[in-house]
N, C-alpha and C positions, 0 to 999 in steps of 0.2 A: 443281557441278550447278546449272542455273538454267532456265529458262522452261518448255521442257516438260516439261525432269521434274520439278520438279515440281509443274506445273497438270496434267498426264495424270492422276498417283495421286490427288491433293488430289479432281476429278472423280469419280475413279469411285468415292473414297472416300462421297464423297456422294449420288452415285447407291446405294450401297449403304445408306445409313443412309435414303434417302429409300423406299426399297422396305418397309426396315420399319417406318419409323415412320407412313409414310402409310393411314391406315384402308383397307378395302374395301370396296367399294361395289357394287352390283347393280347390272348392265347390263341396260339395258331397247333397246328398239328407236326408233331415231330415226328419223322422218318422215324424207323426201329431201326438196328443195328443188332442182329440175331448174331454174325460171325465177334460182334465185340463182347457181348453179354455174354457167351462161351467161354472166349478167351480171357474174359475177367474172371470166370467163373474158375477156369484150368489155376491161373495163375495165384490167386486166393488161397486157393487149396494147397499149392504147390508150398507157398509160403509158409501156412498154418501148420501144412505138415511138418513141415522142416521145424519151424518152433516148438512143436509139440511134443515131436518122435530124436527130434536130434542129439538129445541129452542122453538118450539110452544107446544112441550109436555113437558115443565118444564125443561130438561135435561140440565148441566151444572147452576141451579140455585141456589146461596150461601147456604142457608137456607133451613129447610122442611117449607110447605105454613103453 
């Protein structure tokens, strides 16, 4: 038996000891932030694009053509 069996138990072993050892803590209400979720949103994209599309526009190519 080797990789995921056993990283799967080893996991959830720790997920379980992490449940009880971790304090509780009191949920309050968190403000939103509507201009950051945008701006995460722009910037995400901006990126993915660029990793995506940039290989057909020359980008990352050793040399100038």
């Amino acid at each position: 038996m080797g990789g995921i069996g056993v990283v799967a138990p080893a996991g959830l072993a720790l997920l379980a000891v992490a449940a009880v050892v971790t304090p509780k803590t009191s949920r309050r209400e968190a403000d939103q932030d509507p201009l950051g979720a945008v701006l995460l949103m722009a910037g995400s994209t901006a990126v993915l694009y660029g990793l995506i599309e940039g290989p057909s526009h020359g980008w990352g190519a050793a040399g100038p053509d």
